[in-house]
C-alpha angles and dihedrals in degrees: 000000000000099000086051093056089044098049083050092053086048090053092048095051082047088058106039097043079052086053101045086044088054096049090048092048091051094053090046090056091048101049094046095052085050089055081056097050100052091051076053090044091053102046080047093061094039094058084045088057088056086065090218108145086196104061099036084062092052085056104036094082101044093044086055091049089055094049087051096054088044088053100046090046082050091054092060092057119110118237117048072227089066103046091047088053087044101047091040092049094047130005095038092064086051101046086052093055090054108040085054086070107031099102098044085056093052091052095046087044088047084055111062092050088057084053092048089057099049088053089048089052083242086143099162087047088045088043092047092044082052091061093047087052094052094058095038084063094051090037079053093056091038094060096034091064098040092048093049084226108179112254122280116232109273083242086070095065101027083062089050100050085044089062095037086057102050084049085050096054095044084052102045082054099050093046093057094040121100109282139135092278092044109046136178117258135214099291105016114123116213117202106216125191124175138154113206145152094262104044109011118214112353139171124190142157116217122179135176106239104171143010133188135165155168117023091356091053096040086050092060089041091063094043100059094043125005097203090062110120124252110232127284102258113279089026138106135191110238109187124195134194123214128182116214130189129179121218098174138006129178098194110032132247120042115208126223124181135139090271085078097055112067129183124235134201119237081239095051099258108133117220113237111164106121115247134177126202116183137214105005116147149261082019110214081229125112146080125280138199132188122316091012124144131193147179132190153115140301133170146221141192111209144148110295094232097042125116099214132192120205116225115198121204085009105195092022133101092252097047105142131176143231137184115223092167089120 
């Protein structure tokens, strides 16, 4: 009996003295990866001192990793006593680092994708990042004055706002640009310049002089063929006239026909049933060199109570776009 009750009390030291190993061990880890983490602290503030947005978003990933890491080691730690210790020694002078620029990094990250749209022409994804950005900026204030976070270096937000203004300024740009929700009018000349496979380098003016449609349209169809068609039911012609003239051309000539003029819907849907009107005049369609300049007509079918815009060259660098909704 006694060697039973001896061999239990053996196994019991054993375990306890395992125990007592691992949870050493645990805080060990822990403390050591919190050393870690304050020389990376300290290396952290410091970039923010600099005041270099740039830098401190180099670092920002890489510093919450190793909180992370800290905090999961202090979790293993015996004695809800010794993490708290732990976390108030180590990771809450970090998370409050961060969180002093985290905002500052979302904006500056937010950023550069609105600058990566706006390289990519994606103008309404660059124009809805914009928004978020805007009350990211007031959610930032807001926190910062509710958290008591000490100040940023006045570098932080003059790069910002650096940044902010070139984006404004692309955008500003774009939004006034030729597009489908900023078309041409009767009258307004556009100036387009492109350099591609099919037609080389080439430099024109074109411009919508004139629009006219339903019975007023259908009445100069017929007169100048009457064996035009009427238009299909629920339909109406909508002719528009369009002045070109070319200012330089690489590969002559330049072709322009009806092909190149396509209807669109006011709700974006493009018109592509195939329709002929003959003999009005003078015809948009002819060749033209250098220094030629022509005027003339080109049709359209579409719904009777649409409100259409016309697209020329749709798909290529020199697409532009014309309302003929009058």
């Amino acid at each position: 009996m006694k060697k039973i009750i001896l061999s239990m009390f053996t196994v019991l030291v054993a375990l306890t003295l395992t125990v007592n190993t691992a949870s050493a061990s645990s805080y060990t880890d822990a403390a050591n990866l919190g050393e870690v983490l304050k020389t990376k602290l300290s290396s952290f503030n410091s970039t923010i001192n600099s005041g270099d947005i740039s830098s401190i978003d180099d670092q920002y990933d890489s510093f919450s990793n190793d909180i992370k890491k800290t905090e999961r080691a202090i979790g293993k730690v015996s004695g809800k006593s010794n993490r708290d210790a732990l976390n108030n020694k180590y990771v809450k002078p970090a998370k409050i680092a961060r969180e002093r620029v985290i905002y500052e990094v979302s904006q500056y990250r937010l950023m550069k994708v609105i600058n990566d749209s706006l390289t990519a022409n994606r103008v309404d994804k660059a124009n809805s990042d914009f928004a978020k950005l805007e009350r990211l900026e007031k959610r930032a204030v807001e926190i910062k004055e509710a958290g008591g976070y000490e100040q940023l270096p006045a570098k932080v937000s003059n790069g910002l706002s650096s940044i902010k203004s070139d984006i404004v300024d692309k955008l500003n740009e774009l939004n006034n640009r030729n597009s489908r929700k900023n078309p041409a009018g009767i009258g307004e000349t556009l100036l387009v310049e492109k350099d591609d496979w099919l037609d080389g380098h080439v430099k024109y003016e074109v411009e919508l002089t004139d629009v006219i449609s339903g019975d007023e349209a259908l009445t100069l169809v017929k007169e100048a063929n009457m064996y035009n068609d009427s238009p299909d039911t629920g339909m109406k012609y909508v002719l528009a006239k369009f002045r070109i003239k070319v200012l330089e051309l690489e590969k002559e000539p330049y072709d322009i026909n009806h092909a190149k003029f396509k209807a669109v819907s006011g709700s974006g849907v493009t018109y592509d049933d195939w329709i002929s009107i003959a003999g009005l005049e003078p015809d948009l369609r002819n060749d033209l060199y250098e220094g030629a300049e022509h005027e003339g007509w080109t049709y359209f079918m579409v719904d009777e109570n649409d409100e259409p815009l016309v697209v020329f060259n749709q798909g290529w660098d020199d697409e532009v776009w014309f309302d003929i909704s009058n």
